[in-house]
ZAGUKOL-229207 format. One record per atom (N, C-alpha, C): residue in one letter; x, y, z. Coordinates in pm, whole numbers, plus 50000, padded with zeros to 5 digits. Last residue first. Layout:
residues N
AXYZ
...
***
This chain:
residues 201
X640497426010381
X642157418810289
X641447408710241
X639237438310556
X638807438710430
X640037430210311
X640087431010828
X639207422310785
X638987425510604
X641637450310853
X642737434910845
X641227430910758
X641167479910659
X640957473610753
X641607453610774
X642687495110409
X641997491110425
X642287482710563
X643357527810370
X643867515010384
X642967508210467
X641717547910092
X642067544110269
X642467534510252
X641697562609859
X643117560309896
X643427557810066
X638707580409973
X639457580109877
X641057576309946
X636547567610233
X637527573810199
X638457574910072
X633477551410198
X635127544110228
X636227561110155
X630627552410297
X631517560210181
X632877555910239
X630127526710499
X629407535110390
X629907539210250
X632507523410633
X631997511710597
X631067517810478
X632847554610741
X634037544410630
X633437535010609
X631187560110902
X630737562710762
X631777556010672
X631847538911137
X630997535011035
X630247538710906
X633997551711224
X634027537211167
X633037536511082
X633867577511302
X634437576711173
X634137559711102
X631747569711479
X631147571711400
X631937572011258
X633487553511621
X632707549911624
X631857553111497
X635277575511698
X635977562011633
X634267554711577
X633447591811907
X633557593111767
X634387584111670
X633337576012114
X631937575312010
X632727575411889
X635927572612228
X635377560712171
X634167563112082
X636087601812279
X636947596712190
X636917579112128
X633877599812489
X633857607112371
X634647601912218
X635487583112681
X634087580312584
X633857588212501
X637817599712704
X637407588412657
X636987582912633
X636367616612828
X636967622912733
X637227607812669
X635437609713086
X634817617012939
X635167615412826
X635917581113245
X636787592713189
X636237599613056
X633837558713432
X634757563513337
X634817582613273
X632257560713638
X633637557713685
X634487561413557
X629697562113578
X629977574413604
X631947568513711
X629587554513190
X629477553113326
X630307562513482
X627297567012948
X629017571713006
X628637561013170
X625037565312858
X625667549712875
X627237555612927
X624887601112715
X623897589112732
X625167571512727
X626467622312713
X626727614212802
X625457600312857
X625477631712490
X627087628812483
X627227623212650
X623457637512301
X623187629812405
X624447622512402
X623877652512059
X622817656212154
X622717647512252
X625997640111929
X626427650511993
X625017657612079
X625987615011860
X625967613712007
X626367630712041
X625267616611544
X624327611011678
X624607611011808
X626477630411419
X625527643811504
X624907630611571
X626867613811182
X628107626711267
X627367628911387
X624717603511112
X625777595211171
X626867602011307
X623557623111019
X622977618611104
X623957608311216
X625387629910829
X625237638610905
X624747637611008
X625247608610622
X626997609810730
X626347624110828
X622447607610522
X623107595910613
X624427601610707
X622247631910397
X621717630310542
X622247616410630
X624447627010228
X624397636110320
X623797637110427
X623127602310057
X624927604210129
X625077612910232
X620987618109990
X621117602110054
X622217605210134
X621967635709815
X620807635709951
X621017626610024
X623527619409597
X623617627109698
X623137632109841
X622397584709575
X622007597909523
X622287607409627
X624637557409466
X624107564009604
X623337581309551
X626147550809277
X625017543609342
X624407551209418
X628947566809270
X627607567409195
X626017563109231
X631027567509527
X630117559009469
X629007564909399
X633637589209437
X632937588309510
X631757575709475
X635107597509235
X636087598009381
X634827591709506
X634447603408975
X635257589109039
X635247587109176
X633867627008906
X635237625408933
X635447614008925
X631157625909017
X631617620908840
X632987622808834
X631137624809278
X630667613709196
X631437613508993
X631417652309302
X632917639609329
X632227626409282
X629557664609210
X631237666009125
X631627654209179
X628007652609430
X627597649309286
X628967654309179
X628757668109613
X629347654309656
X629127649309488
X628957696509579
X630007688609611
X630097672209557
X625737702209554
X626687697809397
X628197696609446
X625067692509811
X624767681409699
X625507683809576
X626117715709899
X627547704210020
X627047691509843
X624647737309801
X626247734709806
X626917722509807
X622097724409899
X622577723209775
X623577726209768
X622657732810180
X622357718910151
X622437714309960
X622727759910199
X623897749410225
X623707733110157
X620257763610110
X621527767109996
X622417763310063
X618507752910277
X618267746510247
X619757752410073
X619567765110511
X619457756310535
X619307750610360
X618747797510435
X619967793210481
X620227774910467
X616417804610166
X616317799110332
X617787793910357
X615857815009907
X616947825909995
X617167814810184
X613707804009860
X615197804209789
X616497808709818
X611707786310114
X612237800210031
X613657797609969
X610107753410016
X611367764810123
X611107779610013
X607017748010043
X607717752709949
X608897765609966
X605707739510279
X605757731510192
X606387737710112
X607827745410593
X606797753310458
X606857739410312
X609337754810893
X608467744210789
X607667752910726
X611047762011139
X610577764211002
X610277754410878
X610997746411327
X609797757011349
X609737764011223
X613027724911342
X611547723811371
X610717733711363
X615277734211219
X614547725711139
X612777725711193
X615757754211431
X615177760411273
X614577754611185
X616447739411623
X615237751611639
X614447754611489
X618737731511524
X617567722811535
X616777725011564
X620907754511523
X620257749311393
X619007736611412
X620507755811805
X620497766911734
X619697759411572
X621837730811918
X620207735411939
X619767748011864
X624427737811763
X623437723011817
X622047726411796
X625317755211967
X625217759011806
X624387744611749
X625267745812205
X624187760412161
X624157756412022
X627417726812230
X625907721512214
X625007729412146
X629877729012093
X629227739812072
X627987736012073
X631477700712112
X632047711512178
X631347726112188
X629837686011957
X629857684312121
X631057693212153
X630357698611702
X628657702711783
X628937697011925
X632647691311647
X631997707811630
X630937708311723
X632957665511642
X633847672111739
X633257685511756
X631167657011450
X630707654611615
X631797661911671
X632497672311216
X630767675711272
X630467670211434
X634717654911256
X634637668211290
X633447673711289
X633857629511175
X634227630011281
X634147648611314
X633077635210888
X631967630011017
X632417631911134
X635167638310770
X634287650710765
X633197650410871
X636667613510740
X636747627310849
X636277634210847
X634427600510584
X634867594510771
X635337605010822
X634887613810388
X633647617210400
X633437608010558
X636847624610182
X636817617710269
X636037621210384
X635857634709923
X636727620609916
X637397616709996
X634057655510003
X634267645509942
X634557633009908
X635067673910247
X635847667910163
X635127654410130
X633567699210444
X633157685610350
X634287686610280
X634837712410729
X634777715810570
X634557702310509
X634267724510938
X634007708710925
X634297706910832
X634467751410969
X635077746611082
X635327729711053
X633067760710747
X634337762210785
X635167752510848
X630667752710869
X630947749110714
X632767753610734
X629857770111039
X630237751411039
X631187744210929
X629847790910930
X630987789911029
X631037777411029
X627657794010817
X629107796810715
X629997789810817
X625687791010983
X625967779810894
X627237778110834
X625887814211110
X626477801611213
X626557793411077
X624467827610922
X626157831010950
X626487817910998
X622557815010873
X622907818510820
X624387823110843
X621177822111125
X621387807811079
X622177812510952
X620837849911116
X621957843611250
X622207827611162
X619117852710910
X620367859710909
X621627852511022
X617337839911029
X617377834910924
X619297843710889
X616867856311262
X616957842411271
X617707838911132
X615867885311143
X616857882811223
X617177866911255
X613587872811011
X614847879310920
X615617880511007
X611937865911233
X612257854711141
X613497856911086
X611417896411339
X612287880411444
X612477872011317
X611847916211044
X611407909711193
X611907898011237
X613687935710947
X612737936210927
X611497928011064
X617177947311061
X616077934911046
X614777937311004
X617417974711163
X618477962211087
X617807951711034
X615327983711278
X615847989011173
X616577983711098
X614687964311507
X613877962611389
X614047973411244
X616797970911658
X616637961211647
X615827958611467
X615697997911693
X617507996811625
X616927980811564
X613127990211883
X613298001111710
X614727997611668
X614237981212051
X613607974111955
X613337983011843
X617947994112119
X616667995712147
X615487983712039
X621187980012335
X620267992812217
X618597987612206
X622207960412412
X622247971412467
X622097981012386
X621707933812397
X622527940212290
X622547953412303
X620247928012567
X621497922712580
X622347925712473
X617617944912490
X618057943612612
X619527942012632
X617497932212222
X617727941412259
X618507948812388
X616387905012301
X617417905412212
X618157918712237
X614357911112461
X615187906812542
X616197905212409
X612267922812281
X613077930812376
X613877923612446
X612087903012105
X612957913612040
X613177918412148
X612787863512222
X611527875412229
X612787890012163
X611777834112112
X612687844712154
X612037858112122
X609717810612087
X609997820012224
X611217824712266
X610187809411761
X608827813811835
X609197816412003
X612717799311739
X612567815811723
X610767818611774
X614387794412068
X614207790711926
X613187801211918
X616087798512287
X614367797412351
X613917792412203
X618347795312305
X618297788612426
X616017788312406
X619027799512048
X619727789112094
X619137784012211
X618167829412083
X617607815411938
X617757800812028
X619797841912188
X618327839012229
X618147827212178
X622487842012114
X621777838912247
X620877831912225
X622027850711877
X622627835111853
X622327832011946
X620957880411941
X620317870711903
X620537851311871
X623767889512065
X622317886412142
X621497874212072
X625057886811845
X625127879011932
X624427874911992
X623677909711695
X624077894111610
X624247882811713
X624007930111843
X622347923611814
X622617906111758
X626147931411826
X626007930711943
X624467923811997
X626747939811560
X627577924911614
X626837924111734
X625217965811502
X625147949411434
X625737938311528
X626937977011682
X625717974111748
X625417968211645
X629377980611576
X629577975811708
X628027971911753
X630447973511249
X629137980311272
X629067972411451
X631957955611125
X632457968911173
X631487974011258
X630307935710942
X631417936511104
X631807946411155
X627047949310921
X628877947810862
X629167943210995
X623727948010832
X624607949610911
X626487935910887
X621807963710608
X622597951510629
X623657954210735
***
């Protein structure tokens, strides 16, 4: 298992967030992981077993880090959206990183250990506590809730300059999507203790 401490773990760890990101894991290759991690495919394949276990390990960290960086709150589930689009249009790689993984790892029956799919039960017994808290609509079956505000979050972060015109100011279309998207998971899951909009009076 490779530690933080460990200067050629981290160096393979990187390489590989490289590769993944730019070729996904069927055309990333071990000697060019290697190569840029400046040690050998034997080191490579001493830490790892093979390209998948090295992938699955990188998705796997990057996941912890989203998860950090966006932290689901529950019982307010408009800002949790907005910061998934602030995360991924500021880290397209990390973008294409985890959408490599949806498309090339498929199995009718995930592994137990698959990164993707123990975040995804984390964030469901989140939102299912905040259902029986109160804090959240019952009606709705977790899964549901999640892929809806995630899809919501993440729609203009793969195509952040699709309708920009080329007189207006980035950053201000940006800052119009994402109003955009906080708007409309608040119409969905309405924030615990939001004030409500003129029209909802």
């Amino acid at each position: 298992m490779v530690t933080m401490t460990d200067s050629t773990g981290d160096r393979i760890v990187a390489a590989a967030t490289t590769e993944f990101s730019q070729h996904g894991i069927a055309g990333a290759r071990i000697e060019r992981i290697a190569r840029a991690a400046r040690t050998s495919k034997e080191r490579v394949y001493a830490y790892y077993r093979s390209k998948d276990a090295l992938y699955r390990f990188v998705a796997a960290r990057e996941l912890a880090a989203i998860a950090e960086a966006t932290r689901l709150d529950p019982t307010d589930l408009p800002g949790y959206a907005g910061r998934i689009h602030d995360y991924f249009v500021a880290h397209p790689e990390r973008l294409r990183l985890m959408n490599w993984g949806q498309l090339e790892v498929t199995s009718d029956a995930p592994q137990p250990d698959d990164p993707f799919q123990l975040s995804i039960r984390r964030k469901i017994d989140q939102l299912r506590a905040a259902q029986q808290a109160g804090d959240l609509d019952p009606a709705w079956d977790p899964i549901d809730i999640l892929v809806f505000v995630n899809q919501i979050a993440m729609s203009w972060a793969a195509q952040p300059h699709v309708g920009l015109d080329s007189t207006e100011d980035r950053a201000s279309f940006l800052a119009a999507r994402r109003a955009a998207i906080v708007a409309a998971v608040q119409r969905l899951f309405p924030a615990v203790n939001s004030v409500p909009t003129p029209e909802e009076h």
